[in-house]
N, C-alpha and C positions, 0 to 999 in steps of 0.2 A: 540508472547508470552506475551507481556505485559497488552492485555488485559484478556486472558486464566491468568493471575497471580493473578484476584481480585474475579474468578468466586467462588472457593470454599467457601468462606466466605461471599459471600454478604447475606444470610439470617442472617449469624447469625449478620451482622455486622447493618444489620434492626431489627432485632430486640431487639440490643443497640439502638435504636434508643429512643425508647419508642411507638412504634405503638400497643403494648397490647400482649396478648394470641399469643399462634401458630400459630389459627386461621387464626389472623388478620397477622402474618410474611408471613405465606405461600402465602395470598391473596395478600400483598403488593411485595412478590418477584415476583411472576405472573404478576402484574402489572407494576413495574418495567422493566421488561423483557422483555414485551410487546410490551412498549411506548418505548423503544430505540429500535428495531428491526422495529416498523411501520412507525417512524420518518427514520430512513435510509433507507429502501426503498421508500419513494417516494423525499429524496435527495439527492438521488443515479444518477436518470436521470441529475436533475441539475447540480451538482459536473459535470457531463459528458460533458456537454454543456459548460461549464466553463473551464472545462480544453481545449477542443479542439479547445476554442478562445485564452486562457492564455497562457495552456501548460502544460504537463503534470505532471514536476517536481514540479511546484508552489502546484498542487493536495497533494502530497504525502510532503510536508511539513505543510502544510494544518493540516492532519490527525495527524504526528507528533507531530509537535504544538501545536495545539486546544487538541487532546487526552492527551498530558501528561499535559496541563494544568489543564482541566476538570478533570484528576482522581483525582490531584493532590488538587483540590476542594472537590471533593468527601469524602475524610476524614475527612475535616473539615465540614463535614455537621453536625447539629446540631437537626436538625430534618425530619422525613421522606418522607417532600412539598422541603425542599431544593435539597433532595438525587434525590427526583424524579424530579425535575426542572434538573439537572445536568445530568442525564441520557438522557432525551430527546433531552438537548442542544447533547450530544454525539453524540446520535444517527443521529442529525442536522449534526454535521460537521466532523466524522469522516466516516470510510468505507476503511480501508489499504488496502483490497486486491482487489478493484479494480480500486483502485488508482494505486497500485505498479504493476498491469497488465499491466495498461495503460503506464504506463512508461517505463514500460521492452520493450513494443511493438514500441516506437518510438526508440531504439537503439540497440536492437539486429538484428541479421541481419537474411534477411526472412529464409533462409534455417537451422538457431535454433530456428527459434521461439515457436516452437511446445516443446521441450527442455526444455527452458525458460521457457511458461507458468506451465510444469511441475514442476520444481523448485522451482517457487512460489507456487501452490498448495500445494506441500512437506511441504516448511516451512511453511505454513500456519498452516498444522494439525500437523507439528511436536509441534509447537509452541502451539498449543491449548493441546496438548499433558503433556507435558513440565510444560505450564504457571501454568495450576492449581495446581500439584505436588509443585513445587518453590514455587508459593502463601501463599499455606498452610503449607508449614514449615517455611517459614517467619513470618506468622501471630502468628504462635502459638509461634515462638517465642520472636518478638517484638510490636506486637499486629495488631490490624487492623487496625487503624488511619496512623501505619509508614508505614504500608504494601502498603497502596496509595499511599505514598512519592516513596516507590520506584516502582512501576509500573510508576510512571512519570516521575519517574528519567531515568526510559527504554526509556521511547517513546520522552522525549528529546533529548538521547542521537539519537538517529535514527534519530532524525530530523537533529543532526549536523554534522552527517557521512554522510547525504541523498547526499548532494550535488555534495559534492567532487566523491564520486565511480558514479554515476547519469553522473559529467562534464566527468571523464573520461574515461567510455563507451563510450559516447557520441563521446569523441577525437577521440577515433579508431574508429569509425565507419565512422566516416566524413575521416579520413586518405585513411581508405579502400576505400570508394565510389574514392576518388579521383587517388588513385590510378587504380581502376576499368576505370574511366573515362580516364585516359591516357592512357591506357592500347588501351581503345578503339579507342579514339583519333588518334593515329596513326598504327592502326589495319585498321580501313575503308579505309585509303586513302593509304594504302599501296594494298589491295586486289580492288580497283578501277585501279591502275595504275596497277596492274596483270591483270584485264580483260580487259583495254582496250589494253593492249600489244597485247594480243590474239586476239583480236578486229582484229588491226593491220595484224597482223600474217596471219589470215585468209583472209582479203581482196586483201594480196599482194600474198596467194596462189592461189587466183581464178583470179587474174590477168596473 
């Protein structure tokens, strides 16, 4: 949601900026647009590679972090070289959803994971849904400069809840396996000492 919260305004908030005519807003939202969507995909693979040596929470505080800091820049930008420097950086170091795929997938357990990755898709368009609605009645009403405060004020807040619901997934999950693992643990060695009784049984009928 928090970033769906800055879309409805970002022309007009370009063209406070001082970049000239319509013309030139519309050009530079285009451009804008552009350059954070072409920069996140091709640091999308990286992020990728990075998580799966680090790990995948570190990712999604990553996006957190870095996003509510950048927006939170973003207001303060002062001319249209800053706006677009800070967009790119975004586009550089965020990418939530598939960050928080990635992370759903190391501790839900296989048989939701289908579930799960739905859930996330959900929030994702709810929140894109949502964001620019909230956005734009915030702007209009305490302008667009605070309206960055608070989209960062979102995406830090997400960074300091990540962990905690993140660790304690994670606890049941590792609970379960272990319980899984006991379970089986003395499941083998019980159906080993049934067949070879039978084993037994057999031998001493053919005797």
């Amino acid at each position: 949601m928090a970033f769906g919260f800055v879309f409805p305004f970002l022309p007009l908030f370009i063209a406070e900026l001082g970049v000239g005519g319509i013309e030139q807003v519309e050009v530079w939202s285009g451009v804008t647009a552009f350059g954070q969507a072409a920069v996140l995909s091709v640091f999308s693979p990286v992020w990728g590679a990075i998580a799966d040596r680090y790990g995948r929470r570190v990712m999604v505080l990553r996006v957190a972090f870095a996003g509510g800091i950048i927006l939170g820049l973003m207001g303060l930008s002062q001319n249209i070289w800053q706006f677009l420097a800070l967009r790119l950086i975004q586009g550089a170091l965020t990418g939530v959803v598939a960050a928080s795929t990635a992370l759903a997938s190391a501790f839900v357990p296989r048989e939701r994971l289908g579930y799960a990755m739905g859930l996330i898709q959900m929030s994702a368009f709810a929140g894109n849904s949502v964001g620019p609605l909230l956005g734009g009645f915030v702007a209009d009403r305490v302008g667009y400069r605070a309206s960055f405060a608070v989209t960062a004020g979102l995406m830090l807040s997400a960074g300091v809840i990540t962990p905690e619901g993140a660790g304690a997934a994670s606890a049941s999950r590792l609970r379960r396996d272990h319980r899984v693992r006991k379970f089986s643990g003395s499941l083998i060695p019980a159906l080993r000492r049934g067949s070879c009784a039978r084993d037994r049984r057999g031998r001493a009928r053919a005797w």
